[in-house]
N, CA, C and O atoms as a Tripos MOL2 file, in Angstrom:
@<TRIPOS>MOLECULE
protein
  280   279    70     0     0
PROTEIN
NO_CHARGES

@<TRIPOS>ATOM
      1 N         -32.8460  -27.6180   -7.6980 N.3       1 UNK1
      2 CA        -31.9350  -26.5040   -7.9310 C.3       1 UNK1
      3 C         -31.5230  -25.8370   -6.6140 C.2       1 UNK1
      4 O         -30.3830  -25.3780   -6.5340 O.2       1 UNK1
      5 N         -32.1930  -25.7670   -5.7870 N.am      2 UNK2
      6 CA        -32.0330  -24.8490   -4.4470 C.3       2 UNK2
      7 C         -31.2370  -26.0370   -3.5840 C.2       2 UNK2
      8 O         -30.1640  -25.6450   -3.1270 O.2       2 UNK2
      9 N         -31.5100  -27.1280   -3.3490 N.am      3 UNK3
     10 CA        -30.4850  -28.0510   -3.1190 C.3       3 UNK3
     11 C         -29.0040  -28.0900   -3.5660 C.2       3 UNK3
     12 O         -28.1610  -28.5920   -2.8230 O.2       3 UNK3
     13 N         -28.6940  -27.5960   -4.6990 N.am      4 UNK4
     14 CA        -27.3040  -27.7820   -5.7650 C.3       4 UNK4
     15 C         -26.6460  -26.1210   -4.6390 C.2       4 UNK4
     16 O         -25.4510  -26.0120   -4.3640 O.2       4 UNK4
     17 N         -27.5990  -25.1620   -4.2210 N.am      5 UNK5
     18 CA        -26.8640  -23.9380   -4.2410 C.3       5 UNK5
     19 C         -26.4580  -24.0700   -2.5310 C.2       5 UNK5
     20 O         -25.3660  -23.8040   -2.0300 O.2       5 UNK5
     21 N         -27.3820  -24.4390   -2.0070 N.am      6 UNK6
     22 CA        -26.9010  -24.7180   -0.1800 C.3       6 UNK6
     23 C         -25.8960  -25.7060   -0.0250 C.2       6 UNK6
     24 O         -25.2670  -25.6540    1.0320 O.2       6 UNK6
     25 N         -25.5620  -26.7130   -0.9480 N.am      7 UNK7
     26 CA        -24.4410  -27.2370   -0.3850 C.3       7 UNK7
     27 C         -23.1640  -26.7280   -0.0500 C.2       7 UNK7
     28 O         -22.3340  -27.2770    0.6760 O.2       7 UNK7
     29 N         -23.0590  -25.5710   -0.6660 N.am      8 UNK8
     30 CA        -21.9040  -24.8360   -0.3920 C.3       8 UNK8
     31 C         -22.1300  -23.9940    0.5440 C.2       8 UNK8
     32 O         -21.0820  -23.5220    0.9850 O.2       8 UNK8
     33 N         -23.1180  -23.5830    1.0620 N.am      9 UNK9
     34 CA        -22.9290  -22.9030    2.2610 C.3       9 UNK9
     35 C         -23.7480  -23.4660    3.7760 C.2       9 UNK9
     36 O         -24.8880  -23.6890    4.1820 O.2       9 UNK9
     37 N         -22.5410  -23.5060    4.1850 N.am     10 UNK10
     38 CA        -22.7640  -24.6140    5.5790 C.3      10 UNK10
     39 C         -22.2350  -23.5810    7.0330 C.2      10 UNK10
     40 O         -21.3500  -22.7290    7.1130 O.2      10 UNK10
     41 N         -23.0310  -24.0090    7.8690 N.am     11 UNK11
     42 CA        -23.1340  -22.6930    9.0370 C.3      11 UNK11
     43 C         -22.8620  -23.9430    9.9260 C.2      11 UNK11
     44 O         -23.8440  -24.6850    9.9190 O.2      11 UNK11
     45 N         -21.8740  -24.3870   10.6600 N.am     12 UNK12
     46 CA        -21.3920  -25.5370   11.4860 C.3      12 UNK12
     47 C         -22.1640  -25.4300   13.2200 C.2      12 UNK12
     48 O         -22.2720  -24.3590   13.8160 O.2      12 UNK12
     49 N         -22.4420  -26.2400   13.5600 N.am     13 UNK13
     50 CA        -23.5940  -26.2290   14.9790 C.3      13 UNK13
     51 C         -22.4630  -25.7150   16.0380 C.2      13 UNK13
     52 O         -22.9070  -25.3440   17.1250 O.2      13 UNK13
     53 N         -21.0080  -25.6500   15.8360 N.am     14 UNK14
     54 CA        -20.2120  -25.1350   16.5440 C.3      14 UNK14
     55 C         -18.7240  -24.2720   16.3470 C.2      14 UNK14
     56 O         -17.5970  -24.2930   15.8520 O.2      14 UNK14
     57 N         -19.5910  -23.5980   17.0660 N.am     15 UNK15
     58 CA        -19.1370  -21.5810   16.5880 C.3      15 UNK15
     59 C         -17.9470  -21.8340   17.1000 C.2      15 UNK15
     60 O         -17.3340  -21.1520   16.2790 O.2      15 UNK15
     61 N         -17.0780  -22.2730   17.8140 N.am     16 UNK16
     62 CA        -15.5660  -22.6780   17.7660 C.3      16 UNK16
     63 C         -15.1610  -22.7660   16.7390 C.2      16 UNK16
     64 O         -14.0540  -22.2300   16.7870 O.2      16 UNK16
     65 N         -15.3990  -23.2310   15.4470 N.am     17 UNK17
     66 CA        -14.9980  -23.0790   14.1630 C.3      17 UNK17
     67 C         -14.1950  -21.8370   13.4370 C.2      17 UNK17
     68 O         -13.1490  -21.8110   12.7880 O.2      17 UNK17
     69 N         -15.2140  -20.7360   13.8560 N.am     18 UNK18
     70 CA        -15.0160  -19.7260   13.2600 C.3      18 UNK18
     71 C         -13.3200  -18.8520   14.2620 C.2      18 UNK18
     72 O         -12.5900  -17.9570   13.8350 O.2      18 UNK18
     73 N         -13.2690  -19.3610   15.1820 N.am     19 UNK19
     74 CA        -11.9870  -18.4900   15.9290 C.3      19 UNK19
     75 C         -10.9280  -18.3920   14.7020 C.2      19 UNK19
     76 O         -10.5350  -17.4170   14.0620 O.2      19 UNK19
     77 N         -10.5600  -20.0200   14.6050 N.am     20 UNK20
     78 CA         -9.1180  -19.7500   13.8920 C.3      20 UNK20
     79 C          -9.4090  -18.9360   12.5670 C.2      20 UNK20
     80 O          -8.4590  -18.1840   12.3490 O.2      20 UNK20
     81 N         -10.2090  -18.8520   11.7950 N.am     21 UNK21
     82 CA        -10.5100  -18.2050   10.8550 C.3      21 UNK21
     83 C         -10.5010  -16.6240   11.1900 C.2      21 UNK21
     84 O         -10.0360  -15.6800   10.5510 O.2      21 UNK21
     85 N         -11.1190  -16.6730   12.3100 N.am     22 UNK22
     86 CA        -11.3570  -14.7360   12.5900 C.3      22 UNK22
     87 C          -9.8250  -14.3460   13.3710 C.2      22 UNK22
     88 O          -9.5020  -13.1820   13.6070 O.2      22 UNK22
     89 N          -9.1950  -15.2240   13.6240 N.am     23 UNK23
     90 CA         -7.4830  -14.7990   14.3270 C.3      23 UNK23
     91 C          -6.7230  -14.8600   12.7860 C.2      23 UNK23
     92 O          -5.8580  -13.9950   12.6530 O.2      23 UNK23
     93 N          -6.8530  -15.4350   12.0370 N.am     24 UNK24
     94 CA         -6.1650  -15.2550   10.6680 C.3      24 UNK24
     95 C          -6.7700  -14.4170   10.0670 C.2      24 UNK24
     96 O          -5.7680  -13.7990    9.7070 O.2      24 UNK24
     97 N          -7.7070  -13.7700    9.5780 N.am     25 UNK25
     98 CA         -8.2020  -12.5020    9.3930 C.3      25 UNK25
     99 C          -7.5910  -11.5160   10.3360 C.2      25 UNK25
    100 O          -6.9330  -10.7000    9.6910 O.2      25 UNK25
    101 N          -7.5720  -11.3630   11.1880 N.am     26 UNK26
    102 CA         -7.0400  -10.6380   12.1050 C.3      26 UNK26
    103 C          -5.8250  -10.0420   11.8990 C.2      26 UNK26
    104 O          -5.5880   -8.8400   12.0250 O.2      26 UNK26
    105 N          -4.9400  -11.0400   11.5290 N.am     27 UNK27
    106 CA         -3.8200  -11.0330   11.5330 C.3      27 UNK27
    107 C          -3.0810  -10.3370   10.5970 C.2      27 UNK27
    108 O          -2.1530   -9.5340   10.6830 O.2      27 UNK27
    109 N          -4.0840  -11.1290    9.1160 N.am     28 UNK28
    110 CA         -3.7910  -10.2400    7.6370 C.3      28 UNK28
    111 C          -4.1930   -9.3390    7.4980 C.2      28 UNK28
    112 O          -3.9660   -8.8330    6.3990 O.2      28 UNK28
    113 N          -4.9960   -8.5910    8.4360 N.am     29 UNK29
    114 CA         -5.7420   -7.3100    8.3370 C.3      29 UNK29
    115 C          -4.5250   -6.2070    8.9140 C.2      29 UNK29
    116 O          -4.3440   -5.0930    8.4230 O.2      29 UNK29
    117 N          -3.8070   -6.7380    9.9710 N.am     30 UNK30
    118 CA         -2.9150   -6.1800   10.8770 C.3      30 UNK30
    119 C          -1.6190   -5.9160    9.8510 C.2      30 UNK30
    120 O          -1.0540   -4.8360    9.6810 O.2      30 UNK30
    121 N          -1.2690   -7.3080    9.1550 N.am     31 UNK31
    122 CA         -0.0090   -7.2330    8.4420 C.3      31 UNK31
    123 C          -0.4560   -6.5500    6.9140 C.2      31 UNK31
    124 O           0.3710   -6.3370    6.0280 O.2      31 UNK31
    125 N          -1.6120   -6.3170    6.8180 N.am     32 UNK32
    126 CA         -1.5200   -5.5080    5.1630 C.3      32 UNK32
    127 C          -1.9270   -4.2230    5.4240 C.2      32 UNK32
    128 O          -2.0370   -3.5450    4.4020 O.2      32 UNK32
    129 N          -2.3490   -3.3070    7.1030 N.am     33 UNK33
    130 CA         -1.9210   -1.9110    7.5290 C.3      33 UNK33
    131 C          -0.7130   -1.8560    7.4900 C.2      33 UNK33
    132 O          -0.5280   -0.6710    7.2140 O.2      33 UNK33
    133 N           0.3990   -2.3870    7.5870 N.am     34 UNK34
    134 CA          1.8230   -2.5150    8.5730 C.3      34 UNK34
    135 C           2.0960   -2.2520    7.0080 C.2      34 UNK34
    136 O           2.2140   -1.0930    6.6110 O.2      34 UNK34
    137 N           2.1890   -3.2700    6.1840 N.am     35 UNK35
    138 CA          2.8530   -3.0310    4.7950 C.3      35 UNK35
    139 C           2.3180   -2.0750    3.9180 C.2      35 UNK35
    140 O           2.8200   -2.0620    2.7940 O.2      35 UNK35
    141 N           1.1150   -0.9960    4.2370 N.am     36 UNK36
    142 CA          0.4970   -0.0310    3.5150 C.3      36 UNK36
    143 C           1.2140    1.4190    3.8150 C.2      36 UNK36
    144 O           1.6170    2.4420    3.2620 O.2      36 UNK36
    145 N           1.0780    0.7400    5.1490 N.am     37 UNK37
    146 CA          1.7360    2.5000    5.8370 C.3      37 UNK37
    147 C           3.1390    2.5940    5.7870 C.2      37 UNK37
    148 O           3.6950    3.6770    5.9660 O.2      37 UNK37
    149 N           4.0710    1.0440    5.4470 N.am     38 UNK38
    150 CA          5.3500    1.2020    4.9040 C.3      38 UNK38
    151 C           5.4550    1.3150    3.7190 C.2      38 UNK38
    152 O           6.4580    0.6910    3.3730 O.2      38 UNK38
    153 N           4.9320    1.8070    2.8240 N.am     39 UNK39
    154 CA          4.8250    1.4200    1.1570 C.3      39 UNK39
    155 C           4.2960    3.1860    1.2410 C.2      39 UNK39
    156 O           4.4710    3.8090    0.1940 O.2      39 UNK39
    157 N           3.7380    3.8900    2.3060 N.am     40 UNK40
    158 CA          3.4430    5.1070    1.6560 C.3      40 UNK40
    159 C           4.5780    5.5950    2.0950 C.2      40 UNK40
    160 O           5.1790    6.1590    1.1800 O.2      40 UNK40
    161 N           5.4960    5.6440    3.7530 N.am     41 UNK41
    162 CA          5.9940    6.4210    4.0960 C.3      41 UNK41
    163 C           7.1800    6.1750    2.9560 C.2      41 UNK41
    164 O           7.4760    7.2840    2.5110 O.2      41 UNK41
    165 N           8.0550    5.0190    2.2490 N.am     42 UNK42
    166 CA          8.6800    4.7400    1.4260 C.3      42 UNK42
    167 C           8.2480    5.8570    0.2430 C.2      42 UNK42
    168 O           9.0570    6.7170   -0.1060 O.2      42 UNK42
    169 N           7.2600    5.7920   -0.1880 N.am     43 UNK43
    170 CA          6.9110    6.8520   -1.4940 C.3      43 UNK43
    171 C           7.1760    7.9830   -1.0600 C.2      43 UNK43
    172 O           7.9890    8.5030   -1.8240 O.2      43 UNK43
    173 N           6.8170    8.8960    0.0920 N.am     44 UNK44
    174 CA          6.8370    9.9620    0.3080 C.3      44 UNK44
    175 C           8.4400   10.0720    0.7050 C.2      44 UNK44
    176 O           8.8760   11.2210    0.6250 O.2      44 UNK44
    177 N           9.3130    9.1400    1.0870 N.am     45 UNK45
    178 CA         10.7350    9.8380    0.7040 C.3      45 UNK45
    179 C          11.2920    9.8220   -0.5490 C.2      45 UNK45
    180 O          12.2620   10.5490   -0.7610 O.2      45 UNK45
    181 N          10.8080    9.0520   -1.5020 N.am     46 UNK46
    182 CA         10.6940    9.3690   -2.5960 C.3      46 UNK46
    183 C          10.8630   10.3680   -3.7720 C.2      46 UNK46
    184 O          11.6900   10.6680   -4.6330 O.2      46 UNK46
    185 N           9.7720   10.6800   -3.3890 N.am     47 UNK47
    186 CA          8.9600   11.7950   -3.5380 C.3      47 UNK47
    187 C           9.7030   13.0170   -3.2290 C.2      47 UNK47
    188 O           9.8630   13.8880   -4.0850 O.2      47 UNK47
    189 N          10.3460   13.1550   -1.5750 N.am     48 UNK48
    190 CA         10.8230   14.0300   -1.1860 C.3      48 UNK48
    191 C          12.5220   14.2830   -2.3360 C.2      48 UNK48
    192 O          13.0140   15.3300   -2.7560 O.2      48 UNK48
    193 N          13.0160   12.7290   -2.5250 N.am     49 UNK49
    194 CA         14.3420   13.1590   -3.0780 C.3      49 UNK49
    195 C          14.0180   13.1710   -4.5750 C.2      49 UNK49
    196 O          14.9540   13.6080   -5.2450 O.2      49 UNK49
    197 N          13.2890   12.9240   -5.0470 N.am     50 UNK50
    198 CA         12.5600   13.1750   -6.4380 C.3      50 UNK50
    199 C          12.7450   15.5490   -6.8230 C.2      50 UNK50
    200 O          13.3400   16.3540   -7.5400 O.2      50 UNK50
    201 N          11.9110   15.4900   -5.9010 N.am     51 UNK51
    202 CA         11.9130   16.9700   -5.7950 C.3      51 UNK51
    203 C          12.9490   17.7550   -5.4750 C.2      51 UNK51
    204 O          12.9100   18.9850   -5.4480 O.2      51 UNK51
    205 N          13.9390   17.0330   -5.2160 N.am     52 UNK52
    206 CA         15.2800   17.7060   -4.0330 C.3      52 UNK52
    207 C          15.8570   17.4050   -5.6360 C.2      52 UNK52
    208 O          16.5460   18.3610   -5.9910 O.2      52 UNK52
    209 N          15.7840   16.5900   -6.4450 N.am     53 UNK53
    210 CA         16.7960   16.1790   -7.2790 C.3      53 UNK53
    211 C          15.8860   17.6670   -8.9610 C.2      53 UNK53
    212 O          16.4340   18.5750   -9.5850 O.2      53 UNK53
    213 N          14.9190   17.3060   -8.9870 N.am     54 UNK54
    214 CA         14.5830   18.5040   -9.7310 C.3      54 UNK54
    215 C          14.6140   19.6450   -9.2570 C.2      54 UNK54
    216 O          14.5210   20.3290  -10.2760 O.2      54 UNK54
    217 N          14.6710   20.2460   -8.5230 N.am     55 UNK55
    218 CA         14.9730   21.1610   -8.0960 C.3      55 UNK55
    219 C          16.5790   21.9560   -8.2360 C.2      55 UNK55
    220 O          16.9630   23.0950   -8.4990 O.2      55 UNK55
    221 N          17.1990   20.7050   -7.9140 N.am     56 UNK56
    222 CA         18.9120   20.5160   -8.5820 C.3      56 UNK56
    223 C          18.7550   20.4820   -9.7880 C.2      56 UNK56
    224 O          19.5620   21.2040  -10.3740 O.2      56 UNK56
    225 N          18.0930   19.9780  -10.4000 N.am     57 UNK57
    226 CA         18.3390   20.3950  -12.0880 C.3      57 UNK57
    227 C          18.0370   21.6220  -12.2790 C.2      57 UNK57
    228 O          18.9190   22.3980  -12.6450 O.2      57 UNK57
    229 N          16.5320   22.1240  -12.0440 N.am     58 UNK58
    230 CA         16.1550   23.4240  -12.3970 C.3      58 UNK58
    231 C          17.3500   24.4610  -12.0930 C.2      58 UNK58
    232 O          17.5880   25.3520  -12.9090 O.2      58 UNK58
    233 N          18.0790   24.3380  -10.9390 N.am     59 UNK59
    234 CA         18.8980   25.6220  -10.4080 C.3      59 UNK59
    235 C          20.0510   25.4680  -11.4160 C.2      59 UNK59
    236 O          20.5500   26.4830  -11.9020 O.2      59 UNK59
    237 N          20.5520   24.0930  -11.7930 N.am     60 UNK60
    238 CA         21.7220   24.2570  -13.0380 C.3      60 UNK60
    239 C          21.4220   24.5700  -13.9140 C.2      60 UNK60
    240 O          22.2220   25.3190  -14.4750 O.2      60 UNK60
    241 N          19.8150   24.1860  -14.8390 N.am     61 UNK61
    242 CA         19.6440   25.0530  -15.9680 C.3      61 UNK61
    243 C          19.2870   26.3410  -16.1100 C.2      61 UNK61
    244 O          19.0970   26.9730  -17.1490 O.2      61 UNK61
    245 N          19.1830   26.7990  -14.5970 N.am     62 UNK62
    246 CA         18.9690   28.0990  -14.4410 C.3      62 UNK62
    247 C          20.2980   29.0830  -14.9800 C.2      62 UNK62
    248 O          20.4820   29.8820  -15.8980 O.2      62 UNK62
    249 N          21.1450   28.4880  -13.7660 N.am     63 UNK63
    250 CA         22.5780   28.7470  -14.0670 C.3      63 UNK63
    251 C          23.5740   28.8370  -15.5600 C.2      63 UNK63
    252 O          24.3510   29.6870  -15.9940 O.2      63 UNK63
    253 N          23.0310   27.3150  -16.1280 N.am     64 UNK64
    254 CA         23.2120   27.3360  -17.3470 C.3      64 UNK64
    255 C          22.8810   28.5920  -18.8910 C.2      64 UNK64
    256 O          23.4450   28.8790  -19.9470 O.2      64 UNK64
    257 N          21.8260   28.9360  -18.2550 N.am     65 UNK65
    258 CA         21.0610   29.5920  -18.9700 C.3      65 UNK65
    259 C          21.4650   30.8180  -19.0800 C.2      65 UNK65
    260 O          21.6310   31.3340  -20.1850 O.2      65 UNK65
    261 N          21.7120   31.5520  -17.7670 N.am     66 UNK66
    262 CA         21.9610   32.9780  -17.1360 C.3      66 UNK66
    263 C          24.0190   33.1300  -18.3040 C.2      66 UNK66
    264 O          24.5890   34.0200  -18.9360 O.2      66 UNK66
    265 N          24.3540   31.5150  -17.8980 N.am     67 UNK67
    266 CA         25.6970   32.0440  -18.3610 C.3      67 UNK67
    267 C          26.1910   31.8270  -19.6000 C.2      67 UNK67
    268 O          27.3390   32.1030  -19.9450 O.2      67 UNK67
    269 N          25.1650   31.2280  -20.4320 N.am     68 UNK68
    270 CA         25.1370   31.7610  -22.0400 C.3      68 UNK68
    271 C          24.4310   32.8010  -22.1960 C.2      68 UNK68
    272 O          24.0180   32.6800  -23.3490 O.2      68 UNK68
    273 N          24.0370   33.7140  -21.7970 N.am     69 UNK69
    274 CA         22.9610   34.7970  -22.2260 C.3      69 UNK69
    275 C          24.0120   35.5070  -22.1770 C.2      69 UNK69
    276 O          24.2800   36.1200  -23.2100 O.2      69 UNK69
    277 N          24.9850   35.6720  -20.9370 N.am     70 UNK70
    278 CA         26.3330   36.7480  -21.1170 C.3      70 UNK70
    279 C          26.8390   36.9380  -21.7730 C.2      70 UNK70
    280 O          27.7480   37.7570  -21.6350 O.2      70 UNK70
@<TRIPOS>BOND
     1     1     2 1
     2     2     3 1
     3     3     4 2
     4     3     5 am
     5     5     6 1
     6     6     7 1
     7     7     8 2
     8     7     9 am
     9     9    10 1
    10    10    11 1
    11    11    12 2
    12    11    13 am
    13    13    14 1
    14    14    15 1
    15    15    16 2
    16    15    17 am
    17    17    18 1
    18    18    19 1
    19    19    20 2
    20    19    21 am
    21    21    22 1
    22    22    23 1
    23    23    24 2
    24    23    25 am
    25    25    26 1
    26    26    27 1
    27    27    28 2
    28    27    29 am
    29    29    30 1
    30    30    31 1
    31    31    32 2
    32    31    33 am
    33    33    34 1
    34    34    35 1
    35    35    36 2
    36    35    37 am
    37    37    38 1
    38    38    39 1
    39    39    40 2
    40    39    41 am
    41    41    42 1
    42    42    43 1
    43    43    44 2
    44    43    45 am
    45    45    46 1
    46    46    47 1
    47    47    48 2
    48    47    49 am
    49    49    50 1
    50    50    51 1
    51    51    52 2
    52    51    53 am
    53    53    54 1
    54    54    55 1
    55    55    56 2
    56    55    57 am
    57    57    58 1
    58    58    59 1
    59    59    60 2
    60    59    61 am
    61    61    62 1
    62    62    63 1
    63    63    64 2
    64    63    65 am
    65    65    66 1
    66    66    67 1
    67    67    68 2
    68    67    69 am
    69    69    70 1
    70    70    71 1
    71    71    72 2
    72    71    73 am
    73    73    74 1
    74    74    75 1
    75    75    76 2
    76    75    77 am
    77    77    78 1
    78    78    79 1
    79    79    80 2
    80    79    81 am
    81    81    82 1
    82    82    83 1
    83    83    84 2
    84    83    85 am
    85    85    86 1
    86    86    87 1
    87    87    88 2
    88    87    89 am
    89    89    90 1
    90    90    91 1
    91    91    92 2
    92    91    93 am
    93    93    94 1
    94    94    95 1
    95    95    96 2
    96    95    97 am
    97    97    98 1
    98    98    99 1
    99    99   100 2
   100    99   101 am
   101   101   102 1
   102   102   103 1
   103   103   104 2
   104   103   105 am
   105   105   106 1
   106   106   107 1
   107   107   108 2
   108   107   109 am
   109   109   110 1
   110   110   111 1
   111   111   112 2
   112   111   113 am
   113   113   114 1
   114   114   115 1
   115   115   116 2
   116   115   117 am
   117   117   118 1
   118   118   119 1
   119   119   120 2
   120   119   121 am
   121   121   122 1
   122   122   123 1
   123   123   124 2
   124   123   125 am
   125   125   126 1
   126   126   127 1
   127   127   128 2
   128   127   129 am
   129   129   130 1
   130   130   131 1
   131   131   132 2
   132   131   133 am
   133   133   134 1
   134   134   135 1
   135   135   136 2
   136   135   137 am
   137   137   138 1
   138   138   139 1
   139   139   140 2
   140   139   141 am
   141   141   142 1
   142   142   143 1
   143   143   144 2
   144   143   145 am
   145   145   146 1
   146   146   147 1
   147   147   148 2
   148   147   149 am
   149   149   150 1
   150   150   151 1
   151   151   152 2
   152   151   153 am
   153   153   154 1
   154   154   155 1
   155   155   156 2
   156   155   157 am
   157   157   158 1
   158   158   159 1
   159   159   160 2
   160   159   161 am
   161   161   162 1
   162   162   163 1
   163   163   164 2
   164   163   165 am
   165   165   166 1
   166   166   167 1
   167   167   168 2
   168   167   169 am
   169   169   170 1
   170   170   171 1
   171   171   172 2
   172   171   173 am
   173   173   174 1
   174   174   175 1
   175   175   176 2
   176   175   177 am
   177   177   178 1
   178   178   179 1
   179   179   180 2
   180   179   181 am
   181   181   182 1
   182   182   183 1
   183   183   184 2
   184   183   185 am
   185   185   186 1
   186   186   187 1
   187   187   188 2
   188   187   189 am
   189   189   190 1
   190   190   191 1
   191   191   192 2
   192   191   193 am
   193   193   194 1
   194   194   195 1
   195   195   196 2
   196   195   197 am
   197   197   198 1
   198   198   199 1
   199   199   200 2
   200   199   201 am
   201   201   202 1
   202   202   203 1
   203   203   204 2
   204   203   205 am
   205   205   206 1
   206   206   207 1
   207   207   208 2
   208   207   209 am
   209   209   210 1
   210   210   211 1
   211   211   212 2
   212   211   213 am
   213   213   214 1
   214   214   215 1
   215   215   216 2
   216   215   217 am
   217   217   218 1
   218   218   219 1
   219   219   220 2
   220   219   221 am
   221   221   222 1
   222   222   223 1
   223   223   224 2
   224   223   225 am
   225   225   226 1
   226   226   227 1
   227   227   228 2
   228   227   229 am
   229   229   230 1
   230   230   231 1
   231   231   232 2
   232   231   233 am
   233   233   234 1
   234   234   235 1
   235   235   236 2
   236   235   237 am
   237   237   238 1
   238   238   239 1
   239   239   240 2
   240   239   241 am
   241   241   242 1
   242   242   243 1
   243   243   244 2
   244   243   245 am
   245   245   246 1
   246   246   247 1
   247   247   248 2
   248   247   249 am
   249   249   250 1
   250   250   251 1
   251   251   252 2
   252   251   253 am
   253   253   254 1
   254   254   255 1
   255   255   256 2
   256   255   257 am
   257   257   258 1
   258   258   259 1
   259   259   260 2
   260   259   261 am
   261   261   262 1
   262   262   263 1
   263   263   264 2
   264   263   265 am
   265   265   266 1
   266   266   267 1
   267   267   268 2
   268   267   269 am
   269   269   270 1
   270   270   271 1
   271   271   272 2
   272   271   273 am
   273   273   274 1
   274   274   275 1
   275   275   276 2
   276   275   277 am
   277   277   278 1
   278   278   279 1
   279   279   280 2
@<TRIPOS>SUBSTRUCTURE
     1 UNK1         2 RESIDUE 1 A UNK
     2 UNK2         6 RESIDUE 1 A UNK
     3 UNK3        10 RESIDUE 1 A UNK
     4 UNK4        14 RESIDUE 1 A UNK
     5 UNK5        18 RESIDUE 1 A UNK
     6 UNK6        22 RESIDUE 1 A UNK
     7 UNK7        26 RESIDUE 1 A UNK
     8 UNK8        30 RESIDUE 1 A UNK
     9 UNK9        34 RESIDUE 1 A UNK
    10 UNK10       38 RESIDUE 1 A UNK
    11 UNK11       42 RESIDUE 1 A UNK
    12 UNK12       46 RESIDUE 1 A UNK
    13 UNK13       50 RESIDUE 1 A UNK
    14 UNK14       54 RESIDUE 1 A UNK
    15 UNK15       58 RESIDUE 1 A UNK
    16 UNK16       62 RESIDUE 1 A UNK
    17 UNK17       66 RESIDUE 1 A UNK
    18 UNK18       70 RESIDUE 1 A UNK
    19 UNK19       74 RESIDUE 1 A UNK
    20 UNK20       78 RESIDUE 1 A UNK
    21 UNK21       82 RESIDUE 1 A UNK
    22 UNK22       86 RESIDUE 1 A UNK
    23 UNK23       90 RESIDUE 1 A UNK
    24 UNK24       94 RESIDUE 1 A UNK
    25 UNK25       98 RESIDUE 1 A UNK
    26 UNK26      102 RESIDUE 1 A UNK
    27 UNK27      106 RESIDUE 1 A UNK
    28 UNK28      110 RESIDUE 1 A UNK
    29 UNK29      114 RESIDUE 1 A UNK
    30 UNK30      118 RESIDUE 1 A UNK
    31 UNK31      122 RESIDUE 1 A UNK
    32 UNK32      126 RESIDUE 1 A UNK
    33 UNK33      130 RESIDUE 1 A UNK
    34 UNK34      134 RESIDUE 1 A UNK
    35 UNK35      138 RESIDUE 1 A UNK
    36 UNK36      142 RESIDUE 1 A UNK
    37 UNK37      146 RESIDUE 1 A UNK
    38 UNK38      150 RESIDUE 1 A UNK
    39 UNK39      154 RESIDUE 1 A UNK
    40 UNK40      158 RESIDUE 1 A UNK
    41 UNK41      162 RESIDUE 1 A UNK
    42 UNK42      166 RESIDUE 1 A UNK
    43 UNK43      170 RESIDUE 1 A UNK
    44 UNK44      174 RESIDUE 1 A UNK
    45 UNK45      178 RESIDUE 1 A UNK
    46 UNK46      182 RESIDUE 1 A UNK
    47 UNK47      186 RESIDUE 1 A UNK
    48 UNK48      190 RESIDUE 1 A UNK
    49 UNK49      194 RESIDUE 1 A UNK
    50 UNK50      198 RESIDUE 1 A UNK
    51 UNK51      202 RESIDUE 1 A UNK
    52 UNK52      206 RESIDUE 1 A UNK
    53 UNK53      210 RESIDUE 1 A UNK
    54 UNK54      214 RESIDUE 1 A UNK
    55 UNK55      218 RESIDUE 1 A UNK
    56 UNK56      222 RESIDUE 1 A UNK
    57 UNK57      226 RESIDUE 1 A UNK
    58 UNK58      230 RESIDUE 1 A UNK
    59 UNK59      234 RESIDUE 1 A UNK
    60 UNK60      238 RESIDUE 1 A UNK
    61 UNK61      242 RESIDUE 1 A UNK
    62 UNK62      246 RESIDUE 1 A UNK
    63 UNK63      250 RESIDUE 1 A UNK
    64 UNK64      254 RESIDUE 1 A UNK
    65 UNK65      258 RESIDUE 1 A UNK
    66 UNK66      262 RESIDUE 1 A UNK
    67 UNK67      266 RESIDUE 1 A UNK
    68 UNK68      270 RESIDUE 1 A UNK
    69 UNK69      274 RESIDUE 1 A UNK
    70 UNK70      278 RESIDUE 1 A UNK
């Protein structure tokens, strides 16, 4: 049984192996900050014209409101 579970994990006698693996990690680590911090600043303008746009409603039904009550 302990034979069946080590075959899958193999530690190679030469650590050159591991570069290209740790430069592609590297890399996707780099490019999925880059696309996180563009995906928030995107929401937060959003966000910003989200609020700019209710805010425009609220002031017309404000308006609305004030000029049926007359």
């Amino acid at each position: 049984m302990e034979h069946l579970m080590y075959q899958f994990f193999y530690i190679p006698e030469d650590k050159s192996g591991y570069l290209p693996a740790a430069f592609e990690f590297l890399i996707m680590l780099i490019l999925c900050i880059i696309v996180f911090i563009a995906f928030r600043k995107i929401s937060k303008k959003q966000e910003m014209k989200t609020k700019e746009i209710e805010a425009r409603i609220l002031a017309e039904r404000k308006n609305t409101n004030n000029q049926q009550n007359i």
